[in-house]
C-alpha positions in Angstrom: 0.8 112.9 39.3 -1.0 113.1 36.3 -2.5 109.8 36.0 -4.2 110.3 39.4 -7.9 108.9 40.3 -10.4 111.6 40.2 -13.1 110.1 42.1 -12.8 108.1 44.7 -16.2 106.7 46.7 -16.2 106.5 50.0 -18.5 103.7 52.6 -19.0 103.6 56.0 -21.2 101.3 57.8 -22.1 102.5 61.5 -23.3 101.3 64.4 -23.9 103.3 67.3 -21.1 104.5 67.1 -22.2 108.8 67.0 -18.8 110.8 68.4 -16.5 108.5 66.2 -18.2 108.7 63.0 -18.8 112.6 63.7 -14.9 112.5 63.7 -14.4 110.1 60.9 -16.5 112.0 58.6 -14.8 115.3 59.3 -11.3 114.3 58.4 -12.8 113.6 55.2 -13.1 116.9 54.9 -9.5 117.4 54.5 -9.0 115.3 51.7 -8.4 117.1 48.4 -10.0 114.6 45.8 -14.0 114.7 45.5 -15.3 112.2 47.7 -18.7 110.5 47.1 -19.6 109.4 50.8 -22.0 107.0 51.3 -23.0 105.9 55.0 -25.1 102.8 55.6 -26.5 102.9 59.2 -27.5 99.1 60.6 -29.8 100.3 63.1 -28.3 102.2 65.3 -30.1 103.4 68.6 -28.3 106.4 69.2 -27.6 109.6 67.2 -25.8 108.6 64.5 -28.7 109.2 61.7 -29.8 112.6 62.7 -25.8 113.6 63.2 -25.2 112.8 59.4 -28.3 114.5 58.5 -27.5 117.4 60.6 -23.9 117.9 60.6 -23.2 115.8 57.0 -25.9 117.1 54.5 -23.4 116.1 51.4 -23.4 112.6 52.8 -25.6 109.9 51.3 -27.3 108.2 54.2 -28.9 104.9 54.0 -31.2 103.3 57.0 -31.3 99.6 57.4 -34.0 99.4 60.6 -32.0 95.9 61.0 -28.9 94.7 61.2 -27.8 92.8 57.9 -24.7 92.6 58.9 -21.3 94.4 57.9 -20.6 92.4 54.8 -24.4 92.9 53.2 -24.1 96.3 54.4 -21.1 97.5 52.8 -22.1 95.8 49.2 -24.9 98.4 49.3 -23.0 101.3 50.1 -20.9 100.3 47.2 -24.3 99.5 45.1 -24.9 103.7 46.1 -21.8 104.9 44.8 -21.8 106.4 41.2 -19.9 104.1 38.4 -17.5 106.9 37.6 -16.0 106.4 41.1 -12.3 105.4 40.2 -12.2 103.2 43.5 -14.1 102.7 46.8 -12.8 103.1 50.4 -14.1 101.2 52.6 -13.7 102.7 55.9 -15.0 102.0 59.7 -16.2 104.8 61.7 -14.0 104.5 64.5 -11.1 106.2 62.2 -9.6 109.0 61.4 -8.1 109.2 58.7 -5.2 111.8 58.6 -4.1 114.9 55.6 -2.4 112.9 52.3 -3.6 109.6 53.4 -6.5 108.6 50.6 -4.5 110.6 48.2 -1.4 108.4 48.8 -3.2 105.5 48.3 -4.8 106.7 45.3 -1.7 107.3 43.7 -0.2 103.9 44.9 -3.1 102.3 42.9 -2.6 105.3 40.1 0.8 104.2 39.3 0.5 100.3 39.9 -2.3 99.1 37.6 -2.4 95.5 38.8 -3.1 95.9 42.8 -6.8 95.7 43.2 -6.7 97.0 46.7 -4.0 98.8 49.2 -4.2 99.5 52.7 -2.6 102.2 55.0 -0.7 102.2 57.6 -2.7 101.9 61.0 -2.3 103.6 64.1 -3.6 103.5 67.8 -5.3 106.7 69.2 -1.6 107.9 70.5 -0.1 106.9 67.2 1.6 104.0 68.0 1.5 101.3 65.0 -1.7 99.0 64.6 -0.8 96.1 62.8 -3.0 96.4 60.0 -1.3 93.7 57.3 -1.5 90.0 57.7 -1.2 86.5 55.7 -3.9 84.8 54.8 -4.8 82.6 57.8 -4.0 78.7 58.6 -3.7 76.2 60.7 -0.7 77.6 62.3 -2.0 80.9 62.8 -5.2 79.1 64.6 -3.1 77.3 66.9 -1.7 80.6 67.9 -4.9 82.0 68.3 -6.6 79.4 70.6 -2.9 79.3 72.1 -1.6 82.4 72.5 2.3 83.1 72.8 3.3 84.1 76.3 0.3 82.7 77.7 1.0 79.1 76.2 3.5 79.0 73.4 6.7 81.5 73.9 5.8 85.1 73.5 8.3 85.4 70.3 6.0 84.3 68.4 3.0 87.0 68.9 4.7 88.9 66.1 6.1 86.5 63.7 5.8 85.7 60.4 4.3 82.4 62.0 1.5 84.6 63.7 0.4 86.0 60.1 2.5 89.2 60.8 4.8 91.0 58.4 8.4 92.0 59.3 7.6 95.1 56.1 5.2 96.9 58.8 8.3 97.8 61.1 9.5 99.9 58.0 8.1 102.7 55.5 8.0 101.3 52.2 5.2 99.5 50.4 5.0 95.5 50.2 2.3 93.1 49.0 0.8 91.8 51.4 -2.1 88.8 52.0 -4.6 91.2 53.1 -5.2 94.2 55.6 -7.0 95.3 58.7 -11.0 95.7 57.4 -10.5 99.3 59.0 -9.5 101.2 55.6 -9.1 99.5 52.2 -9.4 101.1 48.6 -10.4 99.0 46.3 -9.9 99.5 42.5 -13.3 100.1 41.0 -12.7 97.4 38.3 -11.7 94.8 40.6 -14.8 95.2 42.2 -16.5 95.0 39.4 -14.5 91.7 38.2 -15.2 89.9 41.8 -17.9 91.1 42.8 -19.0 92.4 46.2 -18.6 90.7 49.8 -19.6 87.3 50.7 -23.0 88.6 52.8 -22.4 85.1 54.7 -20.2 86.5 57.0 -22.2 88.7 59.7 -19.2 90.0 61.2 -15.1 88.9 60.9 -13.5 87.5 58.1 -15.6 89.2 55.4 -12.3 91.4 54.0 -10.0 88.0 54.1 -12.3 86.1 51.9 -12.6 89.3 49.9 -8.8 89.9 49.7 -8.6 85.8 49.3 -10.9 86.8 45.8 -9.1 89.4 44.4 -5.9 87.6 44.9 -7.3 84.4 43.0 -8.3 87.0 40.2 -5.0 87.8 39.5 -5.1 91.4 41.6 -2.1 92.2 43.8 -2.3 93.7 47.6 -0.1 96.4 49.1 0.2 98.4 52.3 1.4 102.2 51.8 2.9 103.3 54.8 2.7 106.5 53.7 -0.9 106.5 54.2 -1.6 106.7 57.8 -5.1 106.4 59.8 -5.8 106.2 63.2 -8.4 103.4 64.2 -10.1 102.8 67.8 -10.7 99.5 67.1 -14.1 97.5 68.4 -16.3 100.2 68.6 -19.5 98.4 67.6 -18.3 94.7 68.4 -17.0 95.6 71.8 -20.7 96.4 72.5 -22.2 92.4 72.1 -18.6 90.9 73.4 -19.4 87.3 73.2 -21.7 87.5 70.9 -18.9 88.9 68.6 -16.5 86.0 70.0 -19.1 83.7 68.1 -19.4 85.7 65.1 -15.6 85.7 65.2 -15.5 81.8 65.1 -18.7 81.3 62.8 -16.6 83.7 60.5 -13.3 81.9 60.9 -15.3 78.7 59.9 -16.9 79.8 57.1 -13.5 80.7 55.7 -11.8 77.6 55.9 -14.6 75.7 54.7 -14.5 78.4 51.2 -10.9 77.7 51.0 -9.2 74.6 52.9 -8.9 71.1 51.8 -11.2 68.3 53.6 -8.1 67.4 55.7 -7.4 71.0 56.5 -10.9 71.4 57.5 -11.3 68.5 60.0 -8.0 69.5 61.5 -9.0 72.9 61.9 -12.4 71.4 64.0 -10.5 69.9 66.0 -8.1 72.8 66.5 -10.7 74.4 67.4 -12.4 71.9 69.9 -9.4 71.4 72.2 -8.8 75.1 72.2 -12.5 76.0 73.1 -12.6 73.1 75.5 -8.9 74.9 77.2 -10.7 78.2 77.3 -13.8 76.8 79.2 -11.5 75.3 81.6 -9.6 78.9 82.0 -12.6 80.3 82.6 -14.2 78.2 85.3 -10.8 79.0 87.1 -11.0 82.8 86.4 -14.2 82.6 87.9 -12.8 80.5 91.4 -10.1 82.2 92.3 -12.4 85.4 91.8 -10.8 87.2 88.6 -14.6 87.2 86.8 -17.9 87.4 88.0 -20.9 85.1 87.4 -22.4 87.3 84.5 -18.5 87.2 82.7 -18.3 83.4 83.1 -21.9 82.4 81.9 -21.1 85.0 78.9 -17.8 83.2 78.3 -19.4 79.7 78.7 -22.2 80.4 76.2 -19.9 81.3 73.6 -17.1 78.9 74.2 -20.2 76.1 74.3 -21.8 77.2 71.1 -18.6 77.2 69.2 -18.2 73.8 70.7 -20.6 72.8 68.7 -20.4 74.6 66.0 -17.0 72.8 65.1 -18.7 69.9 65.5 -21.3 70.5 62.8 -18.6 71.9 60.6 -19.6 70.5 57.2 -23.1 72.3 57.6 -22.2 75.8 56.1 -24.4 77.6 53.6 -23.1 78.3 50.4 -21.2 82.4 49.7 -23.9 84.7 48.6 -21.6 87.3 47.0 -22.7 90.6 45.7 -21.9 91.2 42.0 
């Protein structure tokens, strides 16, 4: 295609995360535009520095001794990257991203000058499909959450359109979607630039939904490409602070709907949130009674159900975005 992107940037933000990003980085290798790779390290405590240094010399590496977060960290990746980088794919290292698949996306965006971003089609480790596209999330899709079908509401509904699921992701041709899976995104370099970076508010969660939320508001369009296909782990670094992530998630969540719901949305959503948190502290207690947790797993559980308790009822007291631009 002769209209093709040329240069295409490439961030990854790790996290003690060594074997994975080893792998992500080397099925890079197999891509056949020039990459400009930039890994941002938040800290990590195991290999994962003196791997890229070793192993990835072409890499640009970037040591935060702290942990800014995900959000904060991938705007300076991006801040990094050379301006003649076409677009920027911003990429977890817990994938793998297999032959064709940047170059498909590259040419999705090549040939379709008004989608700002596009996302791939995701797969589990034994290539079974990840869902990876989703509508922008509501009150509805909260209650399913805090709910969830075939626990409490009728299993049907786990993969509905109700659940922020796409019927399209079943199939292998492109449609727009509300947003993907953070995991792999390429973003048009000039939407960026028209938007602006991540909202550095969100630690963790929700940062690529008010991103995608953005772009959308801008004017720019959202697709999946089947066609492009990368295998993702999924909670490599969050699965190592569980329910501190299970706060982050909620903090996250909240932030969001205070950016983009109305007042009434927003107080609904609190107290969504309340009887669901307020269920899930009952559950647990009983987990832990008729022996299915231990003590550690239900004071873990009841710290974070407890602070997000109270969190939804502060929820009016979130700080203003701080986007990059």
């Amino acid at each position: 295609m002769n209209n093709r992107m040329q240069h295409i940037g490439v961030v990854i933000v790790s996290y003690n995360t060594a074997p994975l990003l080893r792998r992500c980085l080397a099925a890079l290798e197999h891509c056949h535009l020039p990459l400009q790779i930039v890994v941002v390290d938040n800290g990590s405590h195991d290999e994962s520095v003196a791997l890229v240094r070793r192993e990835f010399p072409h890499v640009i590496l970037r040591e935060r001794p702290e942990n800014p977060g995900y959000a904060a960290a991938s705007n300076e990746g991006i801040a990094l990257l050379h301006e003649h980088n076409d677009a920027v794919l911003i990429l977890n290292p817990d994938t793998e991203v297999l032959p064709g698949a940047i170059e498909a996306l590259a040419d999705f965006l090549a040939a379709h000058p008004r989608v700002g971003l596009v996302g791939p089609r995701l797969l589990n480790p034994d290539h079974s499909l990840q869902r990876a596209a989703f509508r922008f999330p509501d009150l509805i899709t909260t209650a399913l959450d805090l709910f969830p079908p075939g626990e409490v509401l009728p299993g049907r509904l786990y993969d509905s359109w109700w659940h922020g699921r796409y019927p399209h992701e079943l199939g292998d041709s492109p449609f727009p979607i509300d947003y993907p899976l953070g995991a792999c995104m390429l973003v048009r370099s000039s939407t960026i630039a028209e938007v602006g970076g991540m909202d550095e508010g969100y630690f963790m969660y929700c940062e690529e939904v008010d991103w995608c939320r953005r772009i959308k508001q801008a004017g720019w369009a959202i697709w999946q490409v089947p066609a492009a296909r990368v295998v993702h782990v999924g909670g490599a670094a969050t699965g190592q602070f569980r329910w501190r992530m299970q706060v982050a998630l909620w903090r996250a969540r909240r932030r969001y709907m205070q950016k983009f719901a109305s007042p009434i949305t927003q107080r609904a959503y609190a107290a969504l949130v309340t009887v669901g948190m307020l269920r899930l502290t009952g559950k647990a207690w009983r987990d832990y009674l008729n022996g299915r947790i231990d003590r550690d797993a239900l004071r873990g559980q009841l710290l974070a159900y407890g602070t997000i308790l109270r969190d939804s009822s502060n929820f009016s007291s979130i700080p203003v975005a701080k986007v990059a631009g």
